[in-house]
Every structure is written in C-alpha cells, then in structure tokens.
C-alpha positions in Angstrom: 81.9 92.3 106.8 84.6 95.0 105.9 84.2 96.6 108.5 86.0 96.5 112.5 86.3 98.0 115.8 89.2 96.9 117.5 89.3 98.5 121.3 89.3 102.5 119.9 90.6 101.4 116.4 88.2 101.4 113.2 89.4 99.3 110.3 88.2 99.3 107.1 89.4 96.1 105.1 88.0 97.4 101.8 89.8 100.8 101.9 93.1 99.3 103.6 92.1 101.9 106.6 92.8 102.5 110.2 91.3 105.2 112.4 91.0 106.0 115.6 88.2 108.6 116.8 88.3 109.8 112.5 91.9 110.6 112.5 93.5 108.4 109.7 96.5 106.1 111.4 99.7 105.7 108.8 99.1 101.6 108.2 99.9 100.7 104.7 101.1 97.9 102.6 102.8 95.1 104.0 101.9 96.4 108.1 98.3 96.6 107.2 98.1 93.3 105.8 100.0 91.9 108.9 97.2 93.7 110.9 94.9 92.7 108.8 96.3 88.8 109.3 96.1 89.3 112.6 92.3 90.7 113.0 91.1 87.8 110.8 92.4 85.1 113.7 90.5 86.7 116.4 92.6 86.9 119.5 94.0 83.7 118.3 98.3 83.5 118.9 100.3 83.6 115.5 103.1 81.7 114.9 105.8 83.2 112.9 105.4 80.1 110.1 102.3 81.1 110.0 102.3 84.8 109.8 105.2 84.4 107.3 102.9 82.4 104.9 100.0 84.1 105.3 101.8 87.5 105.3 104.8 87.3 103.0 104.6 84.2 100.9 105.7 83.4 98.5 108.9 85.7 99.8 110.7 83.7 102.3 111.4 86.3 105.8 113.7 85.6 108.7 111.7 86.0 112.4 114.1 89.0 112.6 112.0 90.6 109.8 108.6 90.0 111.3 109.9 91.2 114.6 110.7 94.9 112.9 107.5 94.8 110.9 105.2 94.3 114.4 107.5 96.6 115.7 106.6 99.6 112.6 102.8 98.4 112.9 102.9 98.9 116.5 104.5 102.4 116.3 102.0 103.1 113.9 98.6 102.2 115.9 100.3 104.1 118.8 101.2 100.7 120.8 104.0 100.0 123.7 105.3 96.6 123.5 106.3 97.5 127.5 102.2 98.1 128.1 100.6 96.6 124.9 96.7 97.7 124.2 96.3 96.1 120.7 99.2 93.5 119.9 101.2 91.2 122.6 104.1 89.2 122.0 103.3 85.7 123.1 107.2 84.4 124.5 108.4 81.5 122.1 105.2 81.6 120.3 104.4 84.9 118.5 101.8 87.0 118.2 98.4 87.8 119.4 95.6 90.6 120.1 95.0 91.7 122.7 91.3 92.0 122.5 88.6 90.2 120.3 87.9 92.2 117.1 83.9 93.4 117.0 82.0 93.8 113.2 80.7 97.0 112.2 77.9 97.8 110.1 78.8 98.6 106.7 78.5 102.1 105.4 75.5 100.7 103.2 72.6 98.9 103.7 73.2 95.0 104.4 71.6 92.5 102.5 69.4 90.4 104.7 71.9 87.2 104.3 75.2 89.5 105.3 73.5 90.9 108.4 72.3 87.0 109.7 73.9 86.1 112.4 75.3 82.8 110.9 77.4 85.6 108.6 78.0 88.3 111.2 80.1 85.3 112.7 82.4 84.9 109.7 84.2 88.3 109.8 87.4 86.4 109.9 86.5 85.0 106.4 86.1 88.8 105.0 89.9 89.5 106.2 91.1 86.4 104.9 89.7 87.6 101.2 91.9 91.1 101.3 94.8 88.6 101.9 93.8 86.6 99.3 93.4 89.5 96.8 96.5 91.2 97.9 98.5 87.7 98.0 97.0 87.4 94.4 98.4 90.5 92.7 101.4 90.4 94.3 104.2 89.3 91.9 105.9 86.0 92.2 109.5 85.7 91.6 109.7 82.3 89.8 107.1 83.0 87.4 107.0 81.4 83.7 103.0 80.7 83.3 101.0 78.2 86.0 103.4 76.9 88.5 103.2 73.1 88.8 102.7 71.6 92.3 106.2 71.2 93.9 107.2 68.3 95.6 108.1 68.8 99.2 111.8 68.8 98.7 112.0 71.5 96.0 109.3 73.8 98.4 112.2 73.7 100.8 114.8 74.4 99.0 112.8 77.4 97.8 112.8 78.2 101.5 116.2 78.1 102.3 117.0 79.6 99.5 114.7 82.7 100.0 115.9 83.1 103.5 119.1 84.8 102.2 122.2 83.8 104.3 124.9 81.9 103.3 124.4 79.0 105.1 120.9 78.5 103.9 122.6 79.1 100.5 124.6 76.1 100.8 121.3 73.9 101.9 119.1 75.1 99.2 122.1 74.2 96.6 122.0 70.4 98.3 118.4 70.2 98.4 118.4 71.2 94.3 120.9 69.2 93.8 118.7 65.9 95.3 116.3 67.1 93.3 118.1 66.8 90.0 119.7 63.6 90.4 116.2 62.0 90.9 114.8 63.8 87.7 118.1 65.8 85.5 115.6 67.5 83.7 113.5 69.5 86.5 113.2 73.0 85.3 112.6 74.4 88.9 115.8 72.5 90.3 117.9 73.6 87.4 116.6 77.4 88.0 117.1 77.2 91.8 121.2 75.7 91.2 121.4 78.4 88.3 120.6 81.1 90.5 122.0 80.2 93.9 125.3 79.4 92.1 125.8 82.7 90.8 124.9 83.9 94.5 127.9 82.2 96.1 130.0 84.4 93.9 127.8 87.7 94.5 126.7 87.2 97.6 129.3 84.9 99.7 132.1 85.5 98.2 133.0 82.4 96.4 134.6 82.0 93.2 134.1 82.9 89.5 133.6 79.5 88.9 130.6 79.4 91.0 128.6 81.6 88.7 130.0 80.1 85.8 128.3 77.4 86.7 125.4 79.2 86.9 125.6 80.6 83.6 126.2 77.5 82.4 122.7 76.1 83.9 120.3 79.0 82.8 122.1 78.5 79.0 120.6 74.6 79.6 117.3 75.8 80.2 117.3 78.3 77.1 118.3 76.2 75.0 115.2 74.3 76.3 112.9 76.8 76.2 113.9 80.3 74.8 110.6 81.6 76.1 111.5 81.1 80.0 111.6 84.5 81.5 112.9 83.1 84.8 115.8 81.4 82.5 116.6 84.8 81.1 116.8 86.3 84.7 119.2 83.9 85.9 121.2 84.0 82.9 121.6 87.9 83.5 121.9 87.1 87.2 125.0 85.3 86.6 126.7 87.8 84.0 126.1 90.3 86.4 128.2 87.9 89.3 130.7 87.3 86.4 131.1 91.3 85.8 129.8 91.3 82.3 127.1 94.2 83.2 126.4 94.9 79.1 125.5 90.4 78.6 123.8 91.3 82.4 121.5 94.1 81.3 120.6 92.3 78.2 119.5 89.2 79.8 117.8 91.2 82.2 115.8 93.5 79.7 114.7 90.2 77.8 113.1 88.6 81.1 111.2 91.6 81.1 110.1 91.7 78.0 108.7 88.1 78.9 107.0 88.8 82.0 107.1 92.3 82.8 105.4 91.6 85.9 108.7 89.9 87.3 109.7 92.3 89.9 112.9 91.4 91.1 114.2 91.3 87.4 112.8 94.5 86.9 114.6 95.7 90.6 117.9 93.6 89.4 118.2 95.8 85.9 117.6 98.7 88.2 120.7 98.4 90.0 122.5 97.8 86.6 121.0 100.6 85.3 122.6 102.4 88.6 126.2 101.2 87.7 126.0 102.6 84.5 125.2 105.9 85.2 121.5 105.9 84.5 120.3 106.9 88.1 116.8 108.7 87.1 116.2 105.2 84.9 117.3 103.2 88.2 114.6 104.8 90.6 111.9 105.2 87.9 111.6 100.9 87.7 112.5 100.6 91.4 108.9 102.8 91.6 107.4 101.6 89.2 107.2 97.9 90.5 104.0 96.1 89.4 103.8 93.9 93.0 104.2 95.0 96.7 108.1 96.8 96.4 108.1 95.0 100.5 108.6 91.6 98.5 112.0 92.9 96.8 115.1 91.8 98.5 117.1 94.8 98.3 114.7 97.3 96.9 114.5 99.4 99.7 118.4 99.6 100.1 118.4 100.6 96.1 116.3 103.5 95.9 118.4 104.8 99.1 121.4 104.3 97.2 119.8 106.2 94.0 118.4 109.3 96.3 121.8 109.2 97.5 123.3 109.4 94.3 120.6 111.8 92.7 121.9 114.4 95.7 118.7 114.0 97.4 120.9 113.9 100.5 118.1 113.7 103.5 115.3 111.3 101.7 118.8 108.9 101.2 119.8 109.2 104.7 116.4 108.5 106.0 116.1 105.4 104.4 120.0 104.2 104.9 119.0 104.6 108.4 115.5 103.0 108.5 117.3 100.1 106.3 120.2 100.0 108.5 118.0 99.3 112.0 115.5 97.2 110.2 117.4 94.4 108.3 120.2 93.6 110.1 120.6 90.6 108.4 120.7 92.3 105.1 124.6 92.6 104.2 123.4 96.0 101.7 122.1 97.7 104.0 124.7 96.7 106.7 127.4 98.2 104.0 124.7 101.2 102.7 125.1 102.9 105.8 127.7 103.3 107.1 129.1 104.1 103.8 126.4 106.7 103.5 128.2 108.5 106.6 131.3 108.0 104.9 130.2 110.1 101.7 129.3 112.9 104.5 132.6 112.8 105.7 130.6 111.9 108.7 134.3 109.4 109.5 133.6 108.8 113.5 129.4 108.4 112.6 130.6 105.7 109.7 133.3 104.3 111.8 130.6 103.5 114.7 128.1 102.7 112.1 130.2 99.7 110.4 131.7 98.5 113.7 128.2 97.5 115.0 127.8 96.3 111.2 131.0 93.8 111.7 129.1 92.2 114.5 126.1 91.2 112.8 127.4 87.9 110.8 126.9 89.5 107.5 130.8 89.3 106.5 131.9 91.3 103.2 134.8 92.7 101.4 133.0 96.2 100.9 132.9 96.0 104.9 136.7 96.0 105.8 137.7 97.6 102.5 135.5 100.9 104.4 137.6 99.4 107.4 140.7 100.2 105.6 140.0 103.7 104.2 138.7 105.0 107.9 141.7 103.8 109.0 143.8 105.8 106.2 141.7 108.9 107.0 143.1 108.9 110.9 146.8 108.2 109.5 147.1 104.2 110.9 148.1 102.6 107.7 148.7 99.4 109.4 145.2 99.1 110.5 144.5 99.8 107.0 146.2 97.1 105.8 145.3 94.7 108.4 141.2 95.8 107.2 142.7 95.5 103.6 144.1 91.9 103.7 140.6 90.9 105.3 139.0 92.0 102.6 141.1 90.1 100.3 141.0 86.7 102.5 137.1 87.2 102.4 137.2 87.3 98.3 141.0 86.4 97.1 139.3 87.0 93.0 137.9 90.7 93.6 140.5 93.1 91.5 140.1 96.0 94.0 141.2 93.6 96.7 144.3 92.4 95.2 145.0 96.2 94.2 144.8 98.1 97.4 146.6 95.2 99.1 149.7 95.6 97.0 149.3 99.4 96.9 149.5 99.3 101.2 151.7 96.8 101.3 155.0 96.5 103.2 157.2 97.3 101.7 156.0 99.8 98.9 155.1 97.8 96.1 157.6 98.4 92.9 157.4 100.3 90.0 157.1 96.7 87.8 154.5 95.4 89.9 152.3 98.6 89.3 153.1 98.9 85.3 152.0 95.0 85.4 148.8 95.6 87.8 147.8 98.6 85.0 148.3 96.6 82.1 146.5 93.2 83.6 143.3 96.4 84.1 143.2 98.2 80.9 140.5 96.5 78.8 141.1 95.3 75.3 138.9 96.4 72.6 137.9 92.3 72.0 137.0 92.1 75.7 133.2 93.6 77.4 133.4 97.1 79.1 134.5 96.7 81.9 132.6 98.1 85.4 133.3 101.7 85.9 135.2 100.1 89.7 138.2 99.4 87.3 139.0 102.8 86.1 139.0 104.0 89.9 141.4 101.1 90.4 143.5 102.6 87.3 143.4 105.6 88.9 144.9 104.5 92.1 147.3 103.1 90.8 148.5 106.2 87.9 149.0 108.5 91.4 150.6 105.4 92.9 153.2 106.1 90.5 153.0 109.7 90.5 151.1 110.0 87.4 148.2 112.9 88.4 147.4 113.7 84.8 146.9 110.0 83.8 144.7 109.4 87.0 142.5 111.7 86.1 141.9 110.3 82.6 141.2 107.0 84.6 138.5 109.0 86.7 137.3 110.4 83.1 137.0 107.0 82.0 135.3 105.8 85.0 132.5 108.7 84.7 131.8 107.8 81.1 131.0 104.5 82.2 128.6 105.1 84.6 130.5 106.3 87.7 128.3 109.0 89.3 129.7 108.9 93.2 131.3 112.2 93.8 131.0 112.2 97.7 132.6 109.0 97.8 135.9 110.6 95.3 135.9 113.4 97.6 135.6 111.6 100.8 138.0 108.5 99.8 141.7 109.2 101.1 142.2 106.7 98.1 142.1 109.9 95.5 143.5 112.6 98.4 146.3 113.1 96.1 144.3 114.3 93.4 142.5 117.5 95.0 142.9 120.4 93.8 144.6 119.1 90.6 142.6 120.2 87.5 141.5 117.4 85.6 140.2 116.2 88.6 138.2 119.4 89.0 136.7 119.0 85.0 135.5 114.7 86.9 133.4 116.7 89.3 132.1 119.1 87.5 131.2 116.5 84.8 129.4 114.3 87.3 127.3 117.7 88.3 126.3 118.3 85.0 125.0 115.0 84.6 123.4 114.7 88.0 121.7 118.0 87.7 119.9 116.6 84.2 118.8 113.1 86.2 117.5 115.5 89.0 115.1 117.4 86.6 114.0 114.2 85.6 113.1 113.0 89.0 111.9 116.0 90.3 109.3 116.5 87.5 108.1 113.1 87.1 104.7 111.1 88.1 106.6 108.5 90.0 109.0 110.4 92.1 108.9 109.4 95.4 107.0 111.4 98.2 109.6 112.6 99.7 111.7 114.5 97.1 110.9 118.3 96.7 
C-alpha cells in the first residue's frame, strides 16, 4: 500500500511524492520522510523522542530542529500552524494529523492478498518500510564494519554527544569516561573521548591540550587497528583542532579511503579543502555525499560558505539566511551570517544580524572579534577593544586574539612588542604550514608598523596558502590602510584569477548545485 489520500493531499511512498489535485508539492528528503513518519502513525501524537529516532537516527537533533523541520514541511503542504488542516502541534507533547490517512489503489493491479482487507489495514506497515530503506542507506557516522550492541551508557553518551552544545559535550566526555574505567580497552568509548576532546578545543573554546588529548587517543586506537576508518577521522579531527591542516587533510583523506561512505569525514576534508584554497574541490564532496547531506552537522552552513566564496553571491545569501533562521543553535551559522553581511559591506544588516546572534547561547571568538571590526568601521575603538578582549577571554590560546588585542590596545603597543609578535608568527621551514589566518595576522601587524610593502607580501603569502576571501579584505577596516596601495591591488586580482578558474569548474559540472547559473 504505497499509496495515500490525506484530506486533498495524494502521497506516493514509492516515488517520495506529494500532490494535491496533480500539482507536484516541493516535499523532499528529510520533510518527506517526517511526513512520511507521520502518515504511518495514523492520527496518532508523536513525541519528539520518537520522531527523532524514527526520523533522524542515528543523528542526534535538538526539539529546536524538529520544530523548523515541521515548520519547512508545513510551508510546503500549504499548512497554517494558526488554522492547521494537515499537521497540529499537540502542547508539551508533539505532533499529530489532523485527519486519518485513507489507502489508495495502486496504479497496478493488486494481487488478491494486498487488496484483503486484513492488508488494506496495514498501510502504516508500507510507510514504516520507506523509513526503513531510507534509514538503511543513510550513512552512519561511527562506522568501521557491523556495529556491536551498545550498552546503555555508551548509547547515551552518543546522545549527548550528538546533540552538539557544550554542555552536552562535557556529559558525553563523563559518560565515556565511565565507560572506560569499567573496560580501558572499549573502542567506541576511546573514539567518543578522542573526538569530543578535540571538540572542546574547536568547538568550546578550551585548550590545545584538549585536543592533544585527543590525538593522543585516536594514535591508541591505530596503533590497535590501522584499518579503523573512524580512528583515522578522529585522528584528522584533532590535527585540524591543533592547526596542523596538511596532518588534518591526510588523516582525513585516509578515512576515506577506508569507508568512503563516511560522510561527515568526507564533509570535514571539505572544509579543509576550503581553507586551502580548493573551493570547487570543497563544494564538489559537500554534493557529492553518499547519505542524506540533512544528517551533516554543518554541511549546509559549508556549501553557503563555498557559494559565497565561489562569487555566487545570491545562492550564498539564500542559504546564510535559511541557515541563520533554522539552526539557531548552530554557532556556524550564527557566525556565517552575519559575517556574510559583513563581506557586503552590508555593516548596520551584519551589526543587527550578530546582535540577535549574541543572544542565542552559542558564545564564540569569531562572534565579538566581528563585534570589534563593526565597531572600528563606525570610529569607536573602545567598543572595539572591549569586543576584542571578549574574544580573547573566550579563547586566551587563539593567535588572532592575542594580536588584535595588543594592536587596539591602550596605549599603542610598542615597536618591540610588534617585531617580537612577527617573529613568534613567521613559520620555520622545520615547522607544518601554517593556516593562511597567520599571514593576515602578519599583515596587520607589517601596517601596524608602517610597513605597506611588507603587508602585502603577507597577504601574498596568505593567498598562496589558500586564502580566497576578497570581500572580507575589502570590507575588514583591519587592512583599510592598504587600499589603493599596489601590491595590494596584484592580492585581488590574484584571488580573481583563481576564483574565475574554480567558477568554470562549478558552473560546467554534473554536480553543481541547482541553483548556480
């Protein structure tokens, strides 16, 4: 039974379609399914732990994220949450329909046995196996061959730790951490640690020795078992939180080559693949996912980032802005945006933007370092440096913090100071490359000292290493100075030339998304 009516509404299960009087309805992908979850429990309420497992497992979703996706299904089937025809909210409960779901005949003739009426009864069944289907091809994170039954405390760690906020963090890292003193050797505890480790340093602003820590973990497991893909991943995961991006991408690309099915390492490489100037590369693997891209944390706030970059200014913006409203509790897309409207020189849009940002508990260094330069652009240096030394108090390791912080400070910093800040940043030929982020900080500091032709080697540098923002350089009061001096000019104009290349790779290939020209 594939087939329902649903007041005016005609789904098809099989096809993944909606209609209503033969006009296709856009419901696709993760809001079909919910729909889909929804017509196979009658008119049944649905819980959020329940539609969360049913819908998104194994992915771990916040109620605020099934709140935005019944709020995109409803806009799609034409529904008023105010007046509700097809879906109700059910206050401290969840979800229901609002009517009972009817079979229809299929298009072909039905066997005697499907068209009994002990079968027409079991349409619910027929949903539940497109869930089942879709729940089976869907790729699961912690993949490395069958998973093993999990005892109840490691399946809530895995919870808390796929919730993604920093408490949850910290409870997930207990829960592991019980886990491993009853059995030291438990490869799923000792993945879980590895990984949510490294996250306090990427994520929540704790130390390097945080994600050393979790390097130090996923080097356990591989020494184990060189085969682990999900080992691989963390070890890149934790290069990537310790700034190493060339050990990063390399631990990355040999997860892959394990289970090239493992999406989020795939969507993880992407973004390092973003940092180093490979922006058509980025967007090809963040579209070219082999599960549903809905299960990706960050995904969607990626290949905004990569439009963005790429020039394709009003696909970017659309999806900054869809992000932006839908996952408020995603501290990306809290930053993507506004920032976004930054690179516009959009300054009173971004400066609205990230105030409503700062209230939504998702604190960050990149937040009130934006802070700081909107505040530079109107001419208030203090509130600069007030946003500044937030930054820094938030993350007292991060380089840029401790830079711009003694570049605003009062009074001026001193010649000695800078000549010791430049020398601490220039890498050593021994040491990894270093982010492109250091070479902007070199530059800052070369006009800090009045150095405009040395600045804009620094800028040269960054560009070779992967730098590709060129709104941001000539939006950021940071680089004011250097307008309209030449070598500054030749940074552009480089970045152009490279961009331009990237484009005609997007723009000519299968996997482009729908909405570039």
């Amino acid at each position: 039974m594939s087939r329902l009516q649903l007041l005016d509404l005609t789904v098809d299960l099989q096809r993944q379609r909606v209609e209503r009087e033969g006009a296709a309805l856009d419901v696709s992908g993760l809001s079909f399914r919910l729909f889909a979850c929804l017509l196979s429990h009658g008119d049944r309420v649905l819980g959020f732990d329940q539609l969360a497992g049913e819908v998104w497992a194994p992915a771990v979703v916040s109620e605020e994220t099934i709140t935005q996706r019944i709020k995109l299904l409803r806009q799609a089937l034409g529904d008023d949450s105010r007046a509700p025809r097809y879906i109700r909210s059910v206050r401290g409960q969840g979800y229901q329909l609002c009517a009972l779901p009817q079979t229809l005949a299929d298009a072909e003739p039905a066997t005697a046995e499907a068209s009994s009426p002990s079968n027409a009864r079991r349409w619910p069944w027929a949903v539940a196996a497109v869930l089942v289907v879709a729940a089976a091809t869907a790729t699961l994170w912690w993949r490395h061959g069958p998973p093993p039954p999990k005892s109840p405390l490691l399946a809530r760690a895995d919870y808390y730790a796929g919730i993604g906020q920093a408490d949850d963090n910290e409870r997930a890292i207990a829960l592991y951490r019980q886990a491993l003193a009853a059995d030291p050797d438990d490869v799923s505890a000792l993945l879980g640690l590895s990984r949510l480790s490294s996250a306090r340093t990427c994520l929540y602003n704790g130390g390097r020795d945080d994600a050393e820590r979790g390097l130090a973990l996923a080097r356990q497991l591989l020494r184990r078992d060189g085969g682990n893909a999900k080992a691989w991943s963390a070890l890149g995961y934790a290069h990537d939180c310790l700034g190493d991006i060339g050990a990063a991408v390399a631990g990355y690309e040999r997860a892959l080559k394990l289970d090239p099915d493992a999406d989020n390492t795939r969507s993880s490489l992407a973004y390092l693949y973003q940092e180093q100037g490979r922006v058509a590369d980025a967007l090809r693997g963040n579209m070219q996912l082999r599960g549903d891209p809905a299960r990706v944390r960050f995904r969607d706030v990626q290949v905004a980032r990569e439009l963005e970059l790429l020039g394709f200014v009003e696909a970017a913006r659309r999806r900054h802005q869809a992000n932006f409203r839908l996952f408020p509790d995603n501290v990306f897309s809290n930053i993507a945006w506004p920032r976004s409207l930054f690179g516009e020189r959009r300054y009173d849009e971004a400066a609205g933007a990230l105030a409503e940002a700062l209230t939504r508990g998702t604190p960050h260094p990149d937040l009130y370092m934006l802070q700081g330069e909107l505040a530079l652009q109107r001419g208030d240096r203090a509130a600069a440096r007030a946003a500044f030394a937030q930054a820094l108090r938030l993350r007292p390791q991060s380089s840029l913090g401790l830079t711009v912080n003694g570049l605003y400070a009062e009074p001026a910093p001193a010649p000695a100071w800078i000549a010791r800040r430049i020398a601490e940043l220039r890498p050593l030929p021994t040491q990894p490359a270093p982010w492109p982020g250091v070479h902007l900080e070199l530059a800052m500091l070369e006009l800090a000292r009045h150095q405009p032709v040395a600045a804009a080697a620094a800028l040269d540098a960054a560009v070779a290493a992967g730098y590709r923002d060129r709104a941001y350089l000539q939006a950021s009061p940071l680089f004011a100075a250097l307008r309209g001096d030449p070598g500054y000019a030749r940074v552009l104009a480089r970045i152009d030339a490279d961009i331009a290349r990237q484009r005609a790779q997007v723009t000519s290939a299968a996997w482009k998304p729908a909405d570039v020209p």
